[in-house]
N, C-alpha and C positions, 0 to 999 in steps of 0.2 A: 284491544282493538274494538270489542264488542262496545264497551263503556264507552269509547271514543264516538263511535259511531250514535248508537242513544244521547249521548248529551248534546251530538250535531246535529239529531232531528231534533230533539225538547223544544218546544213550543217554549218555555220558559228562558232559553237559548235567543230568543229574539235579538233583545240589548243590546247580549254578548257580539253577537253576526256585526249587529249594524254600528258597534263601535269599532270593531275592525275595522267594516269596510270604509268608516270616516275616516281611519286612520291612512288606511291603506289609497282613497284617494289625495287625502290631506299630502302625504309622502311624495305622489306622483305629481301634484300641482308643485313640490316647492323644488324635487326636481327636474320637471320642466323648467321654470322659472332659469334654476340654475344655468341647464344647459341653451337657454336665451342669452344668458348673461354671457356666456364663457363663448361667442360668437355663432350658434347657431343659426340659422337663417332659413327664408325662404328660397327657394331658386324656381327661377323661370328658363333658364338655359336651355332648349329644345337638345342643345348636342350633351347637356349632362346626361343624356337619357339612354344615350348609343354606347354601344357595350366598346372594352377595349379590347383592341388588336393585338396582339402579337407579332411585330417586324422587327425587322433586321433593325440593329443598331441605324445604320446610315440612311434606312427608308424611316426610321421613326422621326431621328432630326429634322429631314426634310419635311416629314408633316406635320412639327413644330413649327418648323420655319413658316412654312406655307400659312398653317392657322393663324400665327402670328401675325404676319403681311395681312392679311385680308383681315382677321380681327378686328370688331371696334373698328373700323373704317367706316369713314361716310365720304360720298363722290356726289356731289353737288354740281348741277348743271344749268345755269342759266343765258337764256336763247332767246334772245332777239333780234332784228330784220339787220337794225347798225349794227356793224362790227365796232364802232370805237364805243358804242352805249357798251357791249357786252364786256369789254374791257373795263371799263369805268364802272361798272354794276359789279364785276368777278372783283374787283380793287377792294372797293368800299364792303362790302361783304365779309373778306380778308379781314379788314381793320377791323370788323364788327366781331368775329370769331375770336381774333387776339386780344380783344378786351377781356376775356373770360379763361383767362391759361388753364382754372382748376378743372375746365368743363371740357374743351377741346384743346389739342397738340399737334403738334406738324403739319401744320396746316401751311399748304402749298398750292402751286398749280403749274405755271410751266417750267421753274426751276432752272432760269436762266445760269446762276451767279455757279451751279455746280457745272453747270455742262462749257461755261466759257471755263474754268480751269480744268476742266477735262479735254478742253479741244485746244489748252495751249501745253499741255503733257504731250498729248499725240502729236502736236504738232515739233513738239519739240524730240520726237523719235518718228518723222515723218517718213523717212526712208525706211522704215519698218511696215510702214502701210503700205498698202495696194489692194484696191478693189480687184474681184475675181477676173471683171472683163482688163480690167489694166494690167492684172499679171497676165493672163493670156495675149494682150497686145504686148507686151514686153517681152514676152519670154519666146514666141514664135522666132521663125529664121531670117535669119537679114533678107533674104529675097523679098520675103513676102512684104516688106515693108509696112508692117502695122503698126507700128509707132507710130505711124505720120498721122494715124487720126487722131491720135492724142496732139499731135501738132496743130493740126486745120481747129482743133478743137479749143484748145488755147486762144487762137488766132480770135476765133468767134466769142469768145468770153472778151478779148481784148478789145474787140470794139464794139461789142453790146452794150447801150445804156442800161440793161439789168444786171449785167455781168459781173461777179464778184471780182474781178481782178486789182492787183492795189500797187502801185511801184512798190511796196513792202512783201508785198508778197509774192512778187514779178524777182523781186531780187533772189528771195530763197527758195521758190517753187516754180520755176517758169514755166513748165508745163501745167501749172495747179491743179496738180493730182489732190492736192489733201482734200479741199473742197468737198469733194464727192467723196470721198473716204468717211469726213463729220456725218453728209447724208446716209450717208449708209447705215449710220448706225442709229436710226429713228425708226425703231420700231413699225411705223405705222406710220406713210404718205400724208394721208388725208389729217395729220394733226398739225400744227404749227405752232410758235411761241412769239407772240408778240406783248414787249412791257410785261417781263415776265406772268404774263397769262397763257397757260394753254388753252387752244383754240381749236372747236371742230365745227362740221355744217351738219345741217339739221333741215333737210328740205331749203328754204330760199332762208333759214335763219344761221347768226352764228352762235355759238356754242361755247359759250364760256364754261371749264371746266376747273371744279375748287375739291382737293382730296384734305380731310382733316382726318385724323385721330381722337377717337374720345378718353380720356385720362381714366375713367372707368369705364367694364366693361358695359357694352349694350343692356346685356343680360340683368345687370343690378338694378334692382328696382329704383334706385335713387340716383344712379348714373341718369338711367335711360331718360327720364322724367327732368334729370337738369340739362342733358343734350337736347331733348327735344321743344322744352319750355326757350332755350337759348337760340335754335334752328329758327324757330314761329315767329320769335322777335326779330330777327334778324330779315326773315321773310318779309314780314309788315314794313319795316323801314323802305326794304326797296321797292316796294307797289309802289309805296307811296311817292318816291322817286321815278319809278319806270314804269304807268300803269299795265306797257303790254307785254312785260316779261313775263314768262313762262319761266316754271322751276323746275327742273327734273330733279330726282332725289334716288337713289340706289346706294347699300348698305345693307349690314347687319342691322343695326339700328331700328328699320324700319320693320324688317320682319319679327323683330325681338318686339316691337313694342303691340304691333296685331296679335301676336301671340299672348303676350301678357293680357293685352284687354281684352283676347276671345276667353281667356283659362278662367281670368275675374269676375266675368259675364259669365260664364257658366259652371262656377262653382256657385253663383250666387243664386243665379237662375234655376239651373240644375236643383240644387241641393232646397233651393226654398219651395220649390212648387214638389220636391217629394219631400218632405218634410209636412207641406203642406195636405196633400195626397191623405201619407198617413195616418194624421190628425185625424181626416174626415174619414179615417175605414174605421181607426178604433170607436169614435165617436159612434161611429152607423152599427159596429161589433156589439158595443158595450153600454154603448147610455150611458154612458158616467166620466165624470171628470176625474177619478181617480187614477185609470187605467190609464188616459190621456198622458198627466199627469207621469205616472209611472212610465210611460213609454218615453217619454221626453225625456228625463233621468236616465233611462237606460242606453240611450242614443249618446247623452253628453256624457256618460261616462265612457263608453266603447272610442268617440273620438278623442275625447282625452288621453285614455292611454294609447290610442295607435298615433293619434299626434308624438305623444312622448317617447314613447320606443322608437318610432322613425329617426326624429333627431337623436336619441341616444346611440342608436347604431351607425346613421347616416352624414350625422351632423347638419343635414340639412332635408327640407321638405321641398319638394317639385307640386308646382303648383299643376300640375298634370298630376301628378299623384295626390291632390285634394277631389281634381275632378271625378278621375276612377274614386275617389274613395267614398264620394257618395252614394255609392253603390250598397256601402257600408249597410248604411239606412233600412236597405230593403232585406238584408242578410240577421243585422243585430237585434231588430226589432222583431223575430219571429220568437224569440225567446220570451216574451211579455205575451205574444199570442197565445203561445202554447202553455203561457202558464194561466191567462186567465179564459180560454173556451176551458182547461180541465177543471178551472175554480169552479165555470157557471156549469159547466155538464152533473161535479160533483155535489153543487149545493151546497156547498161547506164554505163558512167563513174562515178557517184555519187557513193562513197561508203557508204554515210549515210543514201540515200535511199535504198540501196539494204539493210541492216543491218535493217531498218524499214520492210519491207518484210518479212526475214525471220527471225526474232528476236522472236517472239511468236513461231514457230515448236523448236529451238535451246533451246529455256529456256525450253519448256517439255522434249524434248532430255537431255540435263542438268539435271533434274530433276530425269529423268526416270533411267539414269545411273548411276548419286550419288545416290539414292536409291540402285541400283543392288547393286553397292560397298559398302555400310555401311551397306546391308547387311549381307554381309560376315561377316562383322566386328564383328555381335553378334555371332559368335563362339567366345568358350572358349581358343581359339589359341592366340598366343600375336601374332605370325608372321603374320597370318591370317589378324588380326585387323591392324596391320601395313599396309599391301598392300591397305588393305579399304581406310587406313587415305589417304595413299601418293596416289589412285588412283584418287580419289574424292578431292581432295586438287589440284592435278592436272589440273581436267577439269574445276575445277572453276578458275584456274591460264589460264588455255586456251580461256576459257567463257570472263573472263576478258578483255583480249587482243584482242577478237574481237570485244567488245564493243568499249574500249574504244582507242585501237592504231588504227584498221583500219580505221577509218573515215577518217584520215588523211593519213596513209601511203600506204590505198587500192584505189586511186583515178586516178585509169590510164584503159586505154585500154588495149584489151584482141586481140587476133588474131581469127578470125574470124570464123574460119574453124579446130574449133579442133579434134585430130583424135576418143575422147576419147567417143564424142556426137555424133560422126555420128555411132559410134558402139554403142551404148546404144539405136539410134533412133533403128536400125537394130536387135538388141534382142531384143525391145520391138513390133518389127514387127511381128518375128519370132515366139517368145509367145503367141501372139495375134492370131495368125493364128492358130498354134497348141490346142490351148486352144479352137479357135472356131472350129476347126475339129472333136474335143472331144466331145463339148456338142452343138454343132448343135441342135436347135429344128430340122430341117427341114429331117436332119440326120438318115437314116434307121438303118443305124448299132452303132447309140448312145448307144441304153441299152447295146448292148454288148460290145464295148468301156469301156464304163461306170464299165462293170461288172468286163472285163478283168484289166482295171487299179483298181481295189479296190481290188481282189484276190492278183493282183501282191502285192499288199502294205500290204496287210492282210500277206500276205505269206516272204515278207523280214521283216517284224518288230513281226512274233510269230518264223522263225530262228534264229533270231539276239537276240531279249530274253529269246529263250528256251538256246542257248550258255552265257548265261549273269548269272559272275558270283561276289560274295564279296569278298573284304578282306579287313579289318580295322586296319593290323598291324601298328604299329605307325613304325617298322622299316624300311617299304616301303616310308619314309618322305625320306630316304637319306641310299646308297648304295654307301658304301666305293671300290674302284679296288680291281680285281680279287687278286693281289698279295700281297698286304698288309693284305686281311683275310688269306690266305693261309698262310701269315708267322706268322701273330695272332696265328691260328688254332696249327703249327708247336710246337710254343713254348709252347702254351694251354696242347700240351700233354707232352712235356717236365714236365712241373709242374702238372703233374699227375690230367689236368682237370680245374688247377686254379678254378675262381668264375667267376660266372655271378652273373647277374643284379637282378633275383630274390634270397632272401633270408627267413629266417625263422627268427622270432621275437617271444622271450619268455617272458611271462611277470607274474610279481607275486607282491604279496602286501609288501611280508617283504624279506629281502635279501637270509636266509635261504629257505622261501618255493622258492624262484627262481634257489639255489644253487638243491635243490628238483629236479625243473619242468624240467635243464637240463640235470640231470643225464638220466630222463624216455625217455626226447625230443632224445637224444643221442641214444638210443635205438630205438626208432623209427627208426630216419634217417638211421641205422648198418642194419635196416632191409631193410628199402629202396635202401642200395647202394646191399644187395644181391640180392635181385629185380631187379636191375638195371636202376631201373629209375633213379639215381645219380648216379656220379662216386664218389664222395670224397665230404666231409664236414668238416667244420673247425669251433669246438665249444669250448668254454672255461669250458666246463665240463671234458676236459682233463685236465686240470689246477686246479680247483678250486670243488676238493669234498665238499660234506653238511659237516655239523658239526655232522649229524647223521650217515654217514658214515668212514670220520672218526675214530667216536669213535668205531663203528663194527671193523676198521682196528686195532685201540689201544688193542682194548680188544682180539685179536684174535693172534697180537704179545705178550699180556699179556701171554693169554694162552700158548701159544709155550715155551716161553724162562720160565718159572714155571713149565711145564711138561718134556721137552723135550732140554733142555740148556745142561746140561752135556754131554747128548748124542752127540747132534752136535758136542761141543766140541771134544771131544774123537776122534768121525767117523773122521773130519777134521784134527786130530794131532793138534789141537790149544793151546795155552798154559793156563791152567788154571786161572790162576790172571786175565786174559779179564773179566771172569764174575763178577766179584762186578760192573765193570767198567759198561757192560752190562746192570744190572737191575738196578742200580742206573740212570743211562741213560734212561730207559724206566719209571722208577718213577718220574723222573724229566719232562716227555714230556707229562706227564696225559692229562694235561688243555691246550698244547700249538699248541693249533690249526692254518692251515691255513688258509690265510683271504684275502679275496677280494680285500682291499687296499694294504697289502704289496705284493702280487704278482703281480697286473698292475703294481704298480709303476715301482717294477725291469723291468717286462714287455718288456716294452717301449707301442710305441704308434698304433702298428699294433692290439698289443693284448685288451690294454686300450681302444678301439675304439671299441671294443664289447660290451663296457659294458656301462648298461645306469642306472645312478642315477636317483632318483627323484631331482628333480627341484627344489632349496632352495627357500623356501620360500611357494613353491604350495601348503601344507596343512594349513600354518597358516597364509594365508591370506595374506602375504608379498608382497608388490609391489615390484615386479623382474622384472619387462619389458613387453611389449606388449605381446599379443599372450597368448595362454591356454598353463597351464603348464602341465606337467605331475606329476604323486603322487606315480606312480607304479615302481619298478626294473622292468629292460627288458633287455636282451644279445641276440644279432645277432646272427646267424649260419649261414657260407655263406657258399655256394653249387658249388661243380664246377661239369662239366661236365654232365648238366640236358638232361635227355632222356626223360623224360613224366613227363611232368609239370602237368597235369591232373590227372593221379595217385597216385602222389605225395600230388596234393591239398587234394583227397580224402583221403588217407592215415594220413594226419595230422587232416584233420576233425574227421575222426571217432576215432583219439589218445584220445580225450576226456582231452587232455589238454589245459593247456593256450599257445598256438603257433598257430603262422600262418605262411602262404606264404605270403611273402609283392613281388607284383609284380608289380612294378609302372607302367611299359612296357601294362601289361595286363589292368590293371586300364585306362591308357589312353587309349590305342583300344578298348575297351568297350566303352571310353565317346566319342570316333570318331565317331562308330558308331551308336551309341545310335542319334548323330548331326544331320550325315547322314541321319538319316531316320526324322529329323524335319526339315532339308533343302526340302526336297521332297516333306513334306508337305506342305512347305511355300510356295515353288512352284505352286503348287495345288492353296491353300489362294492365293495370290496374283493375279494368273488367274482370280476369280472370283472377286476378288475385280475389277480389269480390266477393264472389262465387265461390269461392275454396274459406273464407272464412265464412259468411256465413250460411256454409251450407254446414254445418256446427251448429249454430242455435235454428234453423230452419228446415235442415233437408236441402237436397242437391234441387230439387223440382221449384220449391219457393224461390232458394237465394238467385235461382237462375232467372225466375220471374220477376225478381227485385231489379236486377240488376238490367235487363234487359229493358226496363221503362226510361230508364236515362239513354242508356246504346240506341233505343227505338229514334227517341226525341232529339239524338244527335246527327244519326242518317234524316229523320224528317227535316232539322235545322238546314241541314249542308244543302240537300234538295232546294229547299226554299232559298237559300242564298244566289245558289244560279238560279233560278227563276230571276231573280227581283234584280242581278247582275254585278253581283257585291263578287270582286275575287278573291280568292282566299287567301289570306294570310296569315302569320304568325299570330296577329291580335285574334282573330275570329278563333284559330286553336288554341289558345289560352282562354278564350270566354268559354271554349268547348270543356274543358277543366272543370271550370265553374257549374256550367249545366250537367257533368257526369256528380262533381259534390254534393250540389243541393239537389238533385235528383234523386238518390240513393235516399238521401234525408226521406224527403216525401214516401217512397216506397217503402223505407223501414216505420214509418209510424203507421203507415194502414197495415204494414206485416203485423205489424206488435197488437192490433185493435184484435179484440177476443170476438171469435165469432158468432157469440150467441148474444152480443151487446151493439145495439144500433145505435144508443144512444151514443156509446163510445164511438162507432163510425162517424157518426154524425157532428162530434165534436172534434177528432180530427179533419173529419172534409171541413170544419170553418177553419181548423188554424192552419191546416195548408192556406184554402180557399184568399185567407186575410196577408198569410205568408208568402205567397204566389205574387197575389195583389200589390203588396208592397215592394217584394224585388221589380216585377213587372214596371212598377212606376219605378222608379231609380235606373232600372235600365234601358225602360224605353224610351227616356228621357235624353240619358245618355247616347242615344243609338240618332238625337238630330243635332249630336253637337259638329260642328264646323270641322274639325282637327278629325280627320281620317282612324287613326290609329285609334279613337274614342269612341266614335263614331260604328266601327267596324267589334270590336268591344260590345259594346249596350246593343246592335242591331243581332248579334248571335243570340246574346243573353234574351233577347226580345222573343228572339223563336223558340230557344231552346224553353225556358221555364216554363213558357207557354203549352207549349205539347210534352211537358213532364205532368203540369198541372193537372189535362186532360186526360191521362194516361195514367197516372199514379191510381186513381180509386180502383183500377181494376184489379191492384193485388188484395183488397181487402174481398173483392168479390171472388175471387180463387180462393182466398182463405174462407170464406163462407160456404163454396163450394166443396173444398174437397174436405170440412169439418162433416158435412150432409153426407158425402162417399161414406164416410169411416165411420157415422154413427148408422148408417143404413147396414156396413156389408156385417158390422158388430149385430144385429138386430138377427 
């Protein structure tokens, strides 16, 4: 092992190093390469990023289904003053989308040719229907005589010129019940369908509304780019036809594509002005273009291998995980600092001796920050665990390269006189002074010094936390521009509220009690939306009565057309031969119920998408494919325009039915913060773990001093965050990670500086000093990006290094100190 070790420092060991590590990156590029080849990829997908759930079988389908529905969806709104222009612009639009089948799919709008064979189905099981007010005028007592306003009501349709009544439909509805039974089941009043276009208002304009599917998703960089190149053209043609149409535009689509050009914009931005940064601190460190040089190497090697490990383990890189990863920069590149302040401190050309030097602090440094980093990684976030993989893949890509390229290509003279070390000697003067002004034994006004600076700090950090507040919404990960919610919002009220992200899930053992659960669930919600806590709900208990109700409607047109048939006849002037036709008709439709499958199928697949089977196979033991089945029926009700989601939850809880809220949004902010509050504690744990090792190479008194300059700098962070009114979340205690890592860093190299050597102090405070500098630029950088969760990230790290940086020299002055105690009480 001895020999081992001697021919790995031999300075004649050069060659050998830096043919390795050719080899060793040469390996890493052709399995990169590879893993490009064999489909790896970029992702921009903001929801790749959110951790997975654990649900019931029947609550997971439905948040398949749901994602699916809304998925890749684009809703196109164009509004103008003419109603027949917005028809004739929603037409030609159409035609323009279907030229392009590879780009967009299903592209619709008011869906006339499904709902006219859906409303000759119902009409053809007509006596199955009845609106709620018509079974209540039906079903009350002969005295009361409420059927007759369905009579007077008939009457008024029959001689209305808007009135739908037809001799075709006079012969087999004469009171024309169906009518209003088809309205019933329109969602939403305020829409219409004229020339299969659906139509809304929009202030004094109409509303022409176009829903397309995109054949890829949003998220793919080369979908998005062919939908939205397709969308623009499309655009153009009809200005130029209708110069005062307005477009409204709402979708995934649109936030997928902000997001892409904020992440591109500032990995590019980001990473080039600290990149840039860099450049000019080594330059300003060092005078030389070698170091440069060498720093630039060490940087492309660290992202090379964390690039490569990401995709190895990940199969794909999140372009949010490029952003945090420039963070890299300020981290990898302390490894080139600290190895050449000790070159110029030692004087020595040899870079296989200075690498024997400080190879033992570098590998705990290494160590101390891959830890911070796969840290993070045990969150339940995948993007999270991504930044860990490629940060830490990184620095052992940088670690690498100074092992085993400098020996050979760090082998040169330094300039003598750098500016970077005579400022470092000069703060660490200035420190020293001020530090012994403070706690002078000799000092009359120490205890009040003393008292005044522990008040001051007691007093900025109970401010800064009594202002210190939460939030764990997951929608604070990424915030779309002001104008694209606004036009969202716009067309949200067009479609009377649309859906959101939470919905309702009804679930039942046999298809009937669920036909049941929606009628009662239906009734809820009617009472919710007069509440207000919803605006609109869209449930397939419009469509598909029980078989129990039904038969109430069967028997209640029994009654009518047995009691009271002649009469209508008469009242109406109808001709009498209708009636065999009549009661033969109603004899003939006893048994012929409505049913779940023939109405999705007419359907199509907006409506079909509510409705959830059991799982062939899930009760009798059928191997159907991985994954727990479901056994139960369950139909979605999706909700638009929620005003109190809390009322709401309450409101279905105490319904004492089988439904819930599924609200995956909510589920993951709970499991944010629920993280939240075990990162804080890890933080805590790991402190004291700290402290118990190395109070082993230090003493119980130092390692407590070490460890307390990160703990200090993390209370002073938190304080500063309520100030400034950033609330705290999951990202901020994960960047807290990072500032307890590289904090420790700092504190263990001024531990390690020998106390009767200034020069040696003096050349750690530069590669902190340069070390500090360059996270600082990476993360402060980070801390003005647009995307919150990034944003929240780089503005921790901003404070934290900060006040580690300020704080660290003062364990080399303890350790100067208490060497003075021990060689005095020795004396």
């Amino acid at each position: 092992m001895a020999k081992l070790v001697s021919w790995f420092n031999s300075p004649k060991q050069a060659y050998s190093r830096f043919i390795i590590w050719c080899l060793l990156v040469i390996s890493v590029c052709v399995y990169g390469a590879s893993l490009w080849q064999s489909g790896a990829k970029i992702q921009s997908n903001i929801l790749a990023m959110l951790p997975t759930l654990s649900e019931a079988p029947l609550t997971q389908k439905a948040l398949d289904k749901v994602e699916f529905r809304l998925a890749d969806q684009v809703y196109i709104g164009l509004a103008v003053e003419n109603k027949q222009q917005a028809i004739s612009a929603a037409t030609q639009f159409i035609e323009q989308l279907q030229q392009s089948p590879d780009v967009f799919t299903d592209i619709q709008s008011g869906e006339s040719k499904q709902m006219q064979a859906l409303s000759q189905y119902y009409f053809d099981k007509r006596f199955m229907l009845l609106t709620d007010e018509q079974q209540k005028q039906l079903s009350d007592d002969e005295a009361s005589n409420q059927w007759r306003q369905l009579l007077q009501a008939a009457q008024q349709q029959l001689y209305s010129s808007f009135g739908y009544a037809s001799s075709a439909l006079l012969t087999q509805d004469p009171l024309m019940l169906f009518p209003n039974n088809i309205m019933a089941l329109a969602p939403s009043k305020r829409l219409t369908s004229e020339q299969d276009i659906l139509l809304g208002q929009s202030g004094n304009k109409t509303v022409a509304i176009i829903i397309a599917k995109g054949v890829k998703s949003a998220f793919n960089p080369d979908g998005q780019q062919q939908q939205i190149a397709r969308l623009n053209d499309a655009f153009s043609e009809l200005t130029l036809q209708y110069p005062d149409i307005e477009v409204i535009k709402a979708g995934t689509l649109f936030h997928a594509q902000a997001a892409t050009q904020t992440a591109k914009f500032e990995v590019s931005t980001i990473g080039s002005l600290s990149l840039l940064g860099v450049m000019l601190l080594v330059w300003l460190g060092f005078r030389s273009i070698m170091p440069l040089s060498l720093a630039m190497l060490t940087l492309s090697c660290g992202f090379l291998f964390a690039t490569v490990a990401t995709l190895a383990i990940f199969g794909e890189l999140h372009l949010l995980t490029l952003v945090f990863g420039t963070s890299l920069i300020g981290v990898a590149i302390d490894y080139s600092f600290h190895f050449y302040c000790e070159k110029l401190r030692l004087k020595i050309s040899s870079a296989t001796d200075v690498i024997q030097q400080i190879l033992p602090a570098m590998t705990l440094a290494l160590l101390t920050s891959a830890i911070a980093f796969i840290a993070i990684g045990f969150t339940p976030f995948p993007g999270m665990q991504q930044v860990a993989i490629f940060c830490a893949a990184g620095l052992i890509g940088a670690y690498l390269t100074l092992v085993f390229a400098y020996p050979l290509l760090a082998n040169h003279n330094l300039p003598t006189s750098p500016y970077l070390l005579v400022w470092s000697e000069k703060y660490l003067l200035w420190l020293t002074k001020l530090t012994h002004n403070v706690t002078a034994q000799q000092s009359t006004n120490k205890p009040l010094k003393m008292a005044l600076l522990a008040l001051a700090t007691v007093a900025f950090l109970t401010v800064g936390f009594s202002k210190l507040t939460s939030n764990d919404d997951i929608r604070n990960l990424q915030q779309s521009p002001a104008n694209i919610i606004t036009e969202e919002n716009k067309l949200r009220q067009v479609l009377s509220g649309g859906t959101d992200n939470q919905f309702i899930l009804v679930s039942a053992a046999t298809e009937q009690s669920l036909l049941t659960e929606l009628t009662l669930a239906a009734k809820v919600l009617s009472t919710a939306v007069n509440a207000k806590e919803i605006s609109s709900f869209v449930s397939l208990s419009r469509y598909l009565p029980s078989k129990q109700i039904q038969q109430d409607n069967y028997l209640a047109y029994q009654q009518l057309y047995h009691q009271h048939l002649d009469e209508i006849i008469d009242t109406l002037g109808l001709d009498e031969s209708i009636k065999p036709d009549l009661l033969n008709s109603l004899a003939q439709s006893k048994n012929d119920f409505i049913t779940p499958d023939a109405v999705l199928d007419i359907a199509g697949k907006d409506l079909a998408g509510l409705w959830l089977s059991p799982d062939v196979g899930a009760d009798t033991g059928t191997d159907i494919g991985a994954g727990a089945q479901s056994t139960q029926f369950g139909s979605i009700i999706l909700l638009g325009g929620i005003n109190d989601l809390a009322a709401l939850n309450l409101r279905v809880t105490q319904s004492k039915l089988s439904m819930q809220v599924v609200d995956k949004v909510g589920e993951i902010s709970a499991l944010m913060a629920k993280f939240k509050q075990l990162t804080l504690q890890l933080l805590v744990l790991v402190c004291v773990i700290a402290i118990g090792i190395f109070s082993f190479k230090f003493g119980v008194k130092l390692a407590v001093r070490i460890v307390m300059i990160p703990a200090s700098s993390i209370l002073l962070t938190l304080a500063c965050l309520g100030l400034v009114g950033s609330p705290l979340s999951l990202f901020h205690a994960l960047a807290l990670i990072l500032v307890l890592g590289i904090g420790i860093d700092y504190s263990l190299f001024f531990a390690s500086v020998k106390s009767n050597s200034t020069a040696s102090a003096s050349g750690v405070m530069m590669a902190v000093l340069m070390s500090a500098c360059s996270t600082l630029l990476a993360f402060g950088l980070l801390a003005l990006s647009q995307t919150n969760a990034i944003h929240y990230f780089g503005l921790t790290l901003l404070f934290g290094i900060g006040f580690t940086f300020l704080l660290a020299p003062l364990i080399s002055m303890h350790v100067e100190k208490t060497t003075r105690e021990v060689a005095h009480n020795g004396k």
